[in-house]
Residue, then its C-alpha position, 0 to 999 in steps of 0.5 A: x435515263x430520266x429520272x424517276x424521282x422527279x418526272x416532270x409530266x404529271x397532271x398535278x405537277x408531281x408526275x405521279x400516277x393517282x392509282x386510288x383514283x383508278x381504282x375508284x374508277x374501276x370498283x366492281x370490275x374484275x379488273x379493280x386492282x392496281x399495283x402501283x410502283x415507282x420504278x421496276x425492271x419490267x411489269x411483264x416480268x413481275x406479272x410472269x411470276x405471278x402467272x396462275x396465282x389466284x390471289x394475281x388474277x385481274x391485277x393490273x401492275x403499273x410502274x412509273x418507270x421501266x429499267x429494263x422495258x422491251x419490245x416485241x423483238x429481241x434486243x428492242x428496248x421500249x422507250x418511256x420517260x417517267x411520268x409521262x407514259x403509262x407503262x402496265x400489265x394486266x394479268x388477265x382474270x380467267x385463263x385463256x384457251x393455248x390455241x387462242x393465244x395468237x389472238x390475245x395482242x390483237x384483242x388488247x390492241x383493241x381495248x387499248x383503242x376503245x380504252x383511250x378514246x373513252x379515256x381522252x377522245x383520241x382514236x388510235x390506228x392499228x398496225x399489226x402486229x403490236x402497235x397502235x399508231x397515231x397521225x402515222x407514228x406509234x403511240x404504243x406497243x403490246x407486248x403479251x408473257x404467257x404460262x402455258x399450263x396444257x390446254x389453257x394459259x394464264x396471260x399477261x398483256x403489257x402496255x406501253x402508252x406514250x400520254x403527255x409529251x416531255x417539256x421542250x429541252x427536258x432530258x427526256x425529250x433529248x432522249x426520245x429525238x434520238x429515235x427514229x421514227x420519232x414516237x406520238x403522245x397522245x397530248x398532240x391531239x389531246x392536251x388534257x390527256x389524264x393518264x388515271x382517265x386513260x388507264x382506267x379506260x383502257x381496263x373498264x374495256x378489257x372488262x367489258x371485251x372479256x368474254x370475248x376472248x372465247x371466241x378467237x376468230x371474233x377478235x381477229x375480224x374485229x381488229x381487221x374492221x377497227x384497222x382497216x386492215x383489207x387494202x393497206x399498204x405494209x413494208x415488211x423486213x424478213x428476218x430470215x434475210x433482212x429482205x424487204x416485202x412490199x404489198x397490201x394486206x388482205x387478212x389476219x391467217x388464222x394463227x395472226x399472221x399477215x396476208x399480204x397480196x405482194x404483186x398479185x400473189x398472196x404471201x403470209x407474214x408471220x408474227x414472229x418472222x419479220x418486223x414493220x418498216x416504217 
């Protein structure tokens, strides 16, 4: 487990997020408040218990380092050295429509994408369901916690960012050569990648994409344009019988679920039944 008490990946050798700086960045947004901490159990769960408070609504919560960070499948766990990943939840600022909450991780992936790019230059890759991918390899994962209150929903979108590579014979990059397939930073094709630059990129698009949000359908052709979805070659393993499904995806269904053309015939993958081989 790094050691969050001296991360060693910071832009001015502390490791520490300047969360003041973001919020410069951010004022006159609805998206202007952060919360920083240094190390929590997990920013999804904090935000799940502020969900549908007022005084939460727009909230950013970042935590230098996660004990307890997931990922979309149960029992995977979200791997990110301290002070060189941005680790956040945004709660979002209005409620979101139940019907459309399928669409809420695709329009995060895309804020995320414009987000970095304004942020450090780099363009990122969408790969359903969650993740955003960089030369092939994930840079980040979406991870979205919701309350559902009748028609409506207050929602949280989790970010984990992959920013500056841990230094050669770090105890962190000991632990991320364990995994495989081996994780991207976005410091292998940005050296100067600044993690307030990046964040608040990635905020001042969520502001921006808002509106957006009352229109699901929109959001899931904009991702399919910004993938490049229609013609890319997916490997996917069922869970039902950890059974391997091989073919080119054609669309988003209207629920998130993945077309896929496997031999001619169309086959629909759905969010929570199978996971990316990669």
């Amino acid at each position: 487990m790094p050691d969050d008490d001296a991360p060693p990946c910071g832009r001015d050798g502390s490791g520490f997020l300047d969360a003041a700086r973001v919020r410069a960045a951010l004022g006159g947004t609805r998206l202007a408040e952060v919360r920083y901490v240094r190390t929590t159990g997990s920013t999804n769960d904090d935000a799940a218990a502020l969900l549908g408070d007022p005084s939460a609504a727009g909230a950013t919560l970042v935590a230098e380092f996660q004990t307890a960070g997931r990922g979309r499948k149960s029992g995977r766990r979200w791997h990110a050295p301290a002070g060189c990943a941005l680790t956040f939840t945004t709660i979002l600022p209005a409620a979101v429509a139940t019907d459309a909450l399928w669409c809420v991780p695709f329009w995060t992936a895309l804020a995320v994408a414009d987000g970095v790019e304004e942020g450090c230059g780099v363009r990122l890759d969408l790969r359903w369901p969650n993740d955003l991918d960089l030369a092939s390899r994930k840079a980040a994962g979406i991870l979205c916690t919701s309350r559902v209150l009748g028609a409506t929903a207050h929602v949280g979108c989790g970010i984990g960012l992959n920013v500056r590579r841990p230094a050669t014979g770090s105890e962190q990059a000991r632990t991320l050569a364990e995994i495989d397939p081996p994780p991207a930073f976005l410091s292998d094709a940005a050296l100067h990648a600044e993690r307030e630059a990046i964040l608040a990129g990635i905020l001042a698009a969520m502001d921006a994409l808002a509106d957006v949000l009352d229109r699901p359908n929109d959001v899931g052709r904009a991702w399919e344009e910004r993938a490049a979805l229609r013609g890319t070659p997916y490997r996917l393993q069922l869970d039902a019988d950890g059974s391997v499904l091989e073919g080119s995806a054609l669309r988003l269904d209207r629920d998130g679920g993945l077309v896929v053309d496997v031999a001619g015939r169309e086959r629909v993958v759905h969010l929570a039944d199978a996971r990316v081989v990669r």
